[in-house]
C-alpha positions as CSV (number, residue, x, y, z in Angstrom):
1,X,183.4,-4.2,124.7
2,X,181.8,-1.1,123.2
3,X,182.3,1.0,120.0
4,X,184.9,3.8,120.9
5,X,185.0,7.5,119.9
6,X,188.2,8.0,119.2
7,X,189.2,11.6,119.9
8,X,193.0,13.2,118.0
9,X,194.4,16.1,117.3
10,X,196.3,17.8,120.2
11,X,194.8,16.3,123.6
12,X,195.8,19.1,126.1
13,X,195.5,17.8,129.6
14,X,196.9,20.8,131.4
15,X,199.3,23.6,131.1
16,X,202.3,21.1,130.9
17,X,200.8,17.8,129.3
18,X,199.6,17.3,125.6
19,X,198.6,13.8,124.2
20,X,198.4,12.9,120.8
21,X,195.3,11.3,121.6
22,X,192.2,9.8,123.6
23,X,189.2,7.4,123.8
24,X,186.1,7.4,125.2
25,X,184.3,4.5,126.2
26,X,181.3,3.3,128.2
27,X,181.1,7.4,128.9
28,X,184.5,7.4,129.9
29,X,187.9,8.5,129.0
30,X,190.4,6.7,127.9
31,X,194.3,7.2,127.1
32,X,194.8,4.2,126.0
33,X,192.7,2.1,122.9
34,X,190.7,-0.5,125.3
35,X,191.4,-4.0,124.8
36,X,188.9,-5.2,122.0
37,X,187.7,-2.4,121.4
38,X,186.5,-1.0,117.6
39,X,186.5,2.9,116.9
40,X,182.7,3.9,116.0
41,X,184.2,7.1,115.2
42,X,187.0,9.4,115.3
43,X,187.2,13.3,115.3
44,X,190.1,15.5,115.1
45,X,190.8,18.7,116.0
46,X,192.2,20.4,119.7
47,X,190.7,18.7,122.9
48,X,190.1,20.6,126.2
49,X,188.2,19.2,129.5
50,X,185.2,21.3,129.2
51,X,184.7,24.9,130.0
52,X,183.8,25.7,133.4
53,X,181.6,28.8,134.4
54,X,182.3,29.5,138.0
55,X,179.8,32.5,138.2
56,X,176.6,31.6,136.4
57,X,173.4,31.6,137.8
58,X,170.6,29.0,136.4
59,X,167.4,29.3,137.3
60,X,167.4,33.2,137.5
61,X,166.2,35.8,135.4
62,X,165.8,40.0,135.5
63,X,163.3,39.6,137.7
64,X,164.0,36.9,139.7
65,X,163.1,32.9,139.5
66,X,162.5,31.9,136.3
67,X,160.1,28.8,135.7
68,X,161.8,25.2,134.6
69,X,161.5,25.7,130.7
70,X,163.6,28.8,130.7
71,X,166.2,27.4,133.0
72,X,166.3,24.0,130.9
73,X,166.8,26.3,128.0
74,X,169.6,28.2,129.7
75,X,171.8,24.9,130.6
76,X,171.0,24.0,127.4
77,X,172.7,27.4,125.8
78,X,176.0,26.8,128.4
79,X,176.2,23.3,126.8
80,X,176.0,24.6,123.5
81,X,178.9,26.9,124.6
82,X,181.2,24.1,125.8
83,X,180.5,25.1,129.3
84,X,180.3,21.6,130.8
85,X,180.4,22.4,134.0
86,X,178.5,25.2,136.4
87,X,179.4,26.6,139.5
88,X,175.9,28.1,140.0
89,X,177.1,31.2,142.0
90,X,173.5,31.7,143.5
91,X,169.7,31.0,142.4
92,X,166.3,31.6,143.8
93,X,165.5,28.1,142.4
94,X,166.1,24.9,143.6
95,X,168.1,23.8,140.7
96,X,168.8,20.6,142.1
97,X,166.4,18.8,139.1
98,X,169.8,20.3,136.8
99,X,171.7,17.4,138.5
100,X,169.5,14.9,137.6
101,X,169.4,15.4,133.9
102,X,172.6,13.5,132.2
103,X,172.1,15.6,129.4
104,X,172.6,19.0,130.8
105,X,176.4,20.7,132.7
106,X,177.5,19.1,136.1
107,X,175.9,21.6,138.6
108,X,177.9,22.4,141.8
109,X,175.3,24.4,143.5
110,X,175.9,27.5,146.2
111,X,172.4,27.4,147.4
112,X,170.9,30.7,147.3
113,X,172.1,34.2,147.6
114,X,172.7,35.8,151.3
115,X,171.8,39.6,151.5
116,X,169.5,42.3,153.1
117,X,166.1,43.8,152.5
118,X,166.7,46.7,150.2
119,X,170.1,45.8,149.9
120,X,170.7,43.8,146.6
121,X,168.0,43.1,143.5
122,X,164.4,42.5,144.6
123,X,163.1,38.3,144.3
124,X,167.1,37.5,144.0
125,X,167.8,36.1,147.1
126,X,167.5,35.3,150.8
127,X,166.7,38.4,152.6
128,X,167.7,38.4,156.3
129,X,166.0,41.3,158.5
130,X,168.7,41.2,161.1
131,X,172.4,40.7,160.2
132,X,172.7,38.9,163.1
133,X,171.3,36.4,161.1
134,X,173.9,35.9,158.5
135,X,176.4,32.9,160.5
136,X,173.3,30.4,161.0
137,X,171.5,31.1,157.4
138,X,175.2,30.6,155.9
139,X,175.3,26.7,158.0
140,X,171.9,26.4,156.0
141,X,173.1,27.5,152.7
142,X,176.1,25.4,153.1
143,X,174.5,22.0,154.5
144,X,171.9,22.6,151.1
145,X,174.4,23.7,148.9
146,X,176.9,21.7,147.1
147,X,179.9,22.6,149.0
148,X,179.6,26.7,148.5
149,X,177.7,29.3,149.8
150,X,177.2,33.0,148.0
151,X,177.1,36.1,150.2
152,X,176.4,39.5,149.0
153,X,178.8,41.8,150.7
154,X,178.4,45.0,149.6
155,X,175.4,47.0,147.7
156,X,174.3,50.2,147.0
157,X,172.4,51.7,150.5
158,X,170.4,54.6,149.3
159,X,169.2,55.5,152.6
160,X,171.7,58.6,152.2
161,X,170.0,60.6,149.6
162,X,172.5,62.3,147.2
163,X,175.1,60.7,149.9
164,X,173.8,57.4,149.0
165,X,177.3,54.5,148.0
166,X,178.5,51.5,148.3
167,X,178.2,50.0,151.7
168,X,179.3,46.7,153.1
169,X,176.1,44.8,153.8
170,X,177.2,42.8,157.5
171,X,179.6,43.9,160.3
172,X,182.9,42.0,160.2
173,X,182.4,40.3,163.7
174,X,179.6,38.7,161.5
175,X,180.9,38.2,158.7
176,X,183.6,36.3,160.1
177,X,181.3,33.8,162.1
178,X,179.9,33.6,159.2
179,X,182.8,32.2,157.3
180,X,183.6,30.3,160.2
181,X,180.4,28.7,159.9
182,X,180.4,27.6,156.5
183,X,183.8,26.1,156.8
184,X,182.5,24.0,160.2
185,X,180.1,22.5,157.4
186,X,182.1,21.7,154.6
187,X,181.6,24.2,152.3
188,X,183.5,27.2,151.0
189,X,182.6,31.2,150.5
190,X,182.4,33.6,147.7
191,X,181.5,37.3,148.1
192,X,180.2,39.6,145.5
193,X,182.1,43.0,146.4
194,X,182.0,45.7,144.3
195,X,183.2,47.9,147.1
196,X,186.7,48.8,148.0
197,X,185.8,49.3,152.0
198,X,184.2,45.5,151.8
199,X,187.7,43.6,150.9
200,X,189.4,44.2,154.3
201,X,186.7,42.5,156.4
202,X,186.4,39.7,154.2
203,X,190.3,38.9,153.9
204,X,190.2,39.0,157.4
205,X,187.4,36.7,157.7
206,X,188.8,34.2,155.5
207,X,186.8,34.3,152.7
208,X,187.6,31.6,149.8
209,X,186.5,33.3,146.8
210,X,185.8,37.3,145.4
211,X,183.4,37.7,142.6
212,X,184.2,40.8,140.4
213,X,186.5,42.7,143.1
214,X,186.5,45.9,141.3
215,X,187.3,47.4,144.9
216,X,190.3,46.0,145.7
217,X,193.1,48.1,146.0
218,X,197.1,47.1,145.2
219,X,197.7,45.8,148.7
220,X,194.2,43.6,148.6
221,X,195.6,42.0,145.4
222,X,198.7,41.6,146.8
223,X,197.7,39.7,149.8
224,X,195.0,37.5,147.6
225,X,197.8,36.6,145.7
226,X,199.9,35.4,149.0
227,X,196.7,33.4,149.9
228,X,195.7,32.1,147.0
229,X,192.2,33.6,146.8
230,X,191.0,33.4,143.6
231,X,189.1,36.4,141.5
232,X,186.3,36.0,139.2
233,X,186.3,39.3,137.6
234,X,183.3,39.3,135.4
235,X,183.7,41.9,132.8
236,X,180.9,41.4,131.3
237,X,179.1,42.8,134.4
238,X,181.4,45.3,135.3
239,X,180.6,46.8,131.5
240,X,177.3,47.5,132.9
241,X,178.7,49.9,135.3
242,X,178.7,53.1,133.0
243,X,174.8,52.1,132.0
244,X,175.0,51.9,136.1
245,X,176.4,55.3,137.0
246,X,173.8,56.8,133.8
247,X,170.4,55.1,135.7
248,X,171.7,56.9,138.9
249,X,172.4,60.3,137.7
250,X,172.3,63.1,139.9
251,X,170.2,61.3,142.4
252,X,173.1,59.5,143.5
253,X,176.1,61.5,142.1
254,X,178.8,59.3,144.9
255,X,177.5,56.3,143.7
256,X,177.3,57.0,140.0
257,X,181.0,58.4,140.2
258,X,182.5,55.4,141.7
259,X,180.5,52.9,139.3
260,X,181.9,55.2,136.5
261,X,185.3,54.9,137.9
262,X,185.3,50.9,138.3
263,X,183.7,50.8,134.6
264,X,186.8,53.1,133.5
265,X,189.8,51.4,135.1
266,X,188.0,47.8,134.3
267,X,190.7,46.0,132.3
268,X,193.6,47.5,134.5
269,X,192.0,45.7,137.2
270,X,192.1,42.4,135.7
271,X,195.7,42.7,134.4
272,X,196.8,44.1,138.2
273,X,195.1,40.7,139.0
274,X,197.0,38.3,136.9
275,X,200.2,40.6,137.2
276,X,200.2,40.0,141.0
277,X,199.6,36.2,140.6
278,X,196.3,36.2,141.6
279,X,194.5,32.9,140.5
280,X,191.7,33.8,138.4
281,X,188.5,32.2,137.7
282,X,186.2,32.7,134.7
283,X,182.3,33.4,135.3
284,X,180.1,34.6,133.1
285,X,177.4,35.9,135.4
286,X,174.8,34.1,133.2
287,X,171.4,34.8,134.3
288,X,169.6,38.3,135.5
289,X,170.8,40.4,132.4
290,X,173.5,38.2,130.7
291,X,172.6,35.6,128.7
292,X,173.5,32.3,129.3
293,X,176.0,30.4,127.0
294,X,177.9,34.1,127.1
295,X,181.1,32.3,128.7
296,X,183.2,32.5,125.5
297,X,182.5,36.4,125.0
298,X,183.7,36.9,129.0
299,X,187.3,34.9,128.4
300,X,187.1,37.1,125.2
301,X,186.9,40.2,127.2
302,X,189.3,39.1,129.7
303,X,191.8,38.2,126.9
304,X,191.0,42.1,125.9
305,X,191.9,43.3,129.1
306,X,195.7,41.6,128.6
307,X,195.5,38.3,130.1
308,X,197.3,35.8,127.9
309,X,195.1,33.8,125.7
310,X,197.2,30.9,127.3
311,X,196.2,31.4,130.8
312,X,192.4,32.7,130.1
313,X,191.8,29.1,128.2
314,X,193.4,27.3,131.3
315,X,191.4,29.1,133.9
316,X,188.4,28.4,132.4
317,X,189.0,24.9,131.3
318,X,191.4,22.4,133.6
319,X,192.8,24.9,136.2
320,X,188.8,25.8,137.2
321,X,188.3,21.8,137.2
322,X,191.2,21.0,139.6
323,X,190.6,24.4,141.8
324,X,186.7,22.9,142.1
325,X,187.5,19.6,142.9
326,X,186.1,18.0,139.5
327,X,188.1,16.0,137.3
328,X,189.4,16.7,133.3
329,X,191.1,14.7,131.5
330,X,192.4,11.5,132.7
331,X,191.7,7.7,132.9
332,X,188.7,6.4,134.0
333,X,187.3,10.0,134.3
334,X,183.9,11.1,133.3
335,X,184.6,12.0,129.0
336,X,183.7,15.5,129.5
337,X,185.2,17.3,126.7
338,X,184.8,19.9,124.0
339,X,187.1,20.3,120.9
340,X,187.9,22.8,118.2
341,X,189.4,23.0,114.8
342,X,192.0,25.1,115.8
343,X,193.9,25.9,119.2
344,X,191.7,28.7,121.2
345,X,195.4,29.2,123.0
346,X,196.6,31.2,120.0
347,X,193.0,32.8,119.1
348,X,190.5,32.7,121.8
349,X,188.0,33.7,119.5
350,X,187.8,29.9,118.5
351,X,185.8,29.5,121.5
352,X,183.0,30.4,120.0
353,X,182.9,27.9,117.6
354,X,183.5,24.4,119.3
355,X,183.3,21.8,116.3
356,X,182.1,19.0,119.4
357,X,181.0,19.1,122.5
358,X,181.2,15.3,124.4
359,X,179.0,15.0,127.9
360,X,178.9,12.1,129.9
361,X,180.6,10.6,126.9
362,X,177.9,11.4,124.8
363,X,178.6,13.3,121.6
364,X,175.9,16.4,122.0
C-alpha cells in the first residue's frame, strides 16, 4: 500500500453531505483510511470537487487558433484557478492532445463552433455557406466531439445598414433537425443567443443548454425552468456589451441600443434566472478576449448580481460535475479536488486563493 494524502477540514460532498474527512490514494479518493496505509501528508482546510468551467474555450485566441504553447499555457492558468475540469464550449483547435496530458483539466470537448460566413467572429469557427447545412455538420460535430456540440444561434447581420441587429442565424425547421441530429448521435446542444427572437426556436427545438441568454424574456425563463435547461450566463462577456454598443455607434444605432440594454439589465437577468429555478451553469468564456483561469472572477460577478454565494460555489463545483456526467467526491473516484483555508460558501472571494489544488491525485 501507498503513502496517503490525507485531506481534513470540512469535506463538502454536495449541498447536503459534509465529511470530516478524506484520503487519497493511488490517485484516488478515499473516505475511508485504506487498510495499511501510512499518511505521507495531511492538509487541512475546506475541500470541494474541483471547479468546473462549462464555457471556456482552449485553444482560441482574439484572432482565432492559437498555437500549442499558448493553449498549454491556458490549461495551465484554469488549473491554477482550481478549474479541474473544462467543458470546452467550442475551439478552432483540435484540443484533443489536452486529454492526453495527466497534468492538465479533464476536457470534455464540443468540437468546433457551428455558424455562418459573416455571421460570428472571423477564424472562430466552422462556416457553413448554406444553412441547409447545419443538421449533417451538427452529426459531425457530435460523432468528433465529446458528447456536445456548440451552435451559434444568433449574431449581429449587418447586411441592414443603420437597420443592422441581432438575427437568428438558421431557420427553425433547421435548427430543429439539427438538434434532432445531435441527439440521434449521442451528444447534447448548447446555443450561444444573445437575441431575444432566437429563444423560441430553440425551446422548441429542444435544445439542452443556453450560453449567456441575455434575450430571454420572463416566459422563456419560466419554461427553462419547467424543463430544466440550464443557463450559463457569462457576465463577464455580457460586461463587454457597453464597449459593444460604443464600437457600433451610429453605424448601427438598433444594434448598439439593444447591446446597451442587455449590458444594463445584466444582473437582473441572472437573479430572474435563479429566482425562476433555472439551473445555472458557470463559464467563464476563457479564450478570445477573457483570460483563462478568470473562472473565480465570473462566480464573483455572478454572486454580485444576487445569487447566493451558496448556490454559485455548488454550480460551479459538484452540481456542474453531476449535470456533466463526471464524478466529485466519492469512493473509488478520480481525487480531483481543490481546497481553501476558509469556506468560499460564506465569501466567494476565497476562490481566488485555493491553498491546494489535487489532479489525478497529484498534489499540483
Amino acid at each position: 500500500m501507498s503513502d496517503v494524502l490525507h485531506l481534513q477540514g470540512t469535506v463538502v460532498v454536495d449541498d447536503r453531505t459534509e465529511l470530516p474527512e478524506c484520503w487519497v490514494t493511488d490517485g484516488r479518493l478515499s473516505l475511508t483510511l485504506p487498510a495499511g496505509a501510512e499518511t505521507a501528508r495531511t492538509l487541512t482546510g475546506w475541500v470541494l470537487p474541483g471547479l468546473v468551467d462549462v464555457h471556456c474555450h482552449i485553444g482560441l485566441g482574439p484572432d482565432g487558433e492559437v498555437d500549442y504553447e499558448e493553449a498549454l499555457l491556458q490549461a495551465k492558468a484554469d488549473l491554477d484557478a482550481g478549474t479541474l475540469l473544462v467543458r470546452d464550449a467550442g475551439s478552432p483547435m483540435d484540443n484533443r492532445w489536452v486529454q492526453e496530458r495527466t497534468d492538465l483539466p479533464v476536457l470534455i470537448r464540443a468540437g468546433h463552433h457551428l455558424a455562418r460566413p459573416k455571421r460570428y467572429l472571423r477564424h472562430y469557427g466552422l462556416e457553413l455557406d448554406d444553412v441547409a447545412q447545419l443538421p449533417e455538420a451538427v452529426a459531425e460535430q457530435a460523432r468528433f466531439g465529446d458528447g456536445w456540440v456548440k451552435i451559434v444561434a444568433d449574431w449581429i447581420d449587418r447586411s441592414d445598414g443603420a437597420d443592422s441587429d441581432l438575427r437568428p442565424l438558421w431557420p427553425a425547421d433547421v435548427l430543429a433537425d439539427a438538434v434532432a441530429a445531435a441527439h440521434e448521435n449521442g451528444a447534447r446542444v448548447t446555443a450561444h443567443t444573445f437575441a431575444h427572437e432566437t429563444i423560441d426556436p430553440l425551446l422548441d427545438a429542444g435544445v439542452d443548454g443556453i450560453e449567456h441568454g441575455t434575450g430571454m424574456d420572463a416566459d422563456h425563463i419560466a419554461e427553462a425552468a419547467r424543463r430544466g435547461i440550464p443557463v450559463t450566463p457569462t457576465l463577464l462577456q455580457v460586461g463587454y456589451f457597453a464597449s459593444f454598443a460604443t464600437q457600433a455607434g451610429a453605424r448601427y444605432p438598433r444594434y448598439a441600443a439593444r447591446m446597451s440594454r442587455m449590458h444594463a439589465r445584466r444582473y437582473e437577468q441572472v437573479r430572474a434566472f435563479h429566482d425562476a429555478g433555472v439551473p445555472l451553469l458557470m463559464g467563464s468564456d476563457a479564450g478570445g478576449t477573457i483570460a483563462h483561469g478568470s473562472l473565480p472572477a465570473e462566480l464573483a460577478e455572478v454572486v454580485r448580481a444576487g445569487v447566493p454565494a451558496r448556490d454559485v460555489v455548488a454550480a460551479a463545483s459538484w452540481r456542474a460535475r453531476a449535470f456533466l456526467g463526471a464524478p466529485g467526491i466519492a469512493d473509488g473516484a478520480s481525487a480531483d479536488v481543490v481546497m481553501y483555508d476558509a469556506d468560499p460558501r460564506d465569501d466567494v472571494a476565497v476562490l481566488t486563493q485555493p491553498s491546494a489544488v489535487v489532479l489525478r491525485g497529484r498534489l499540483v
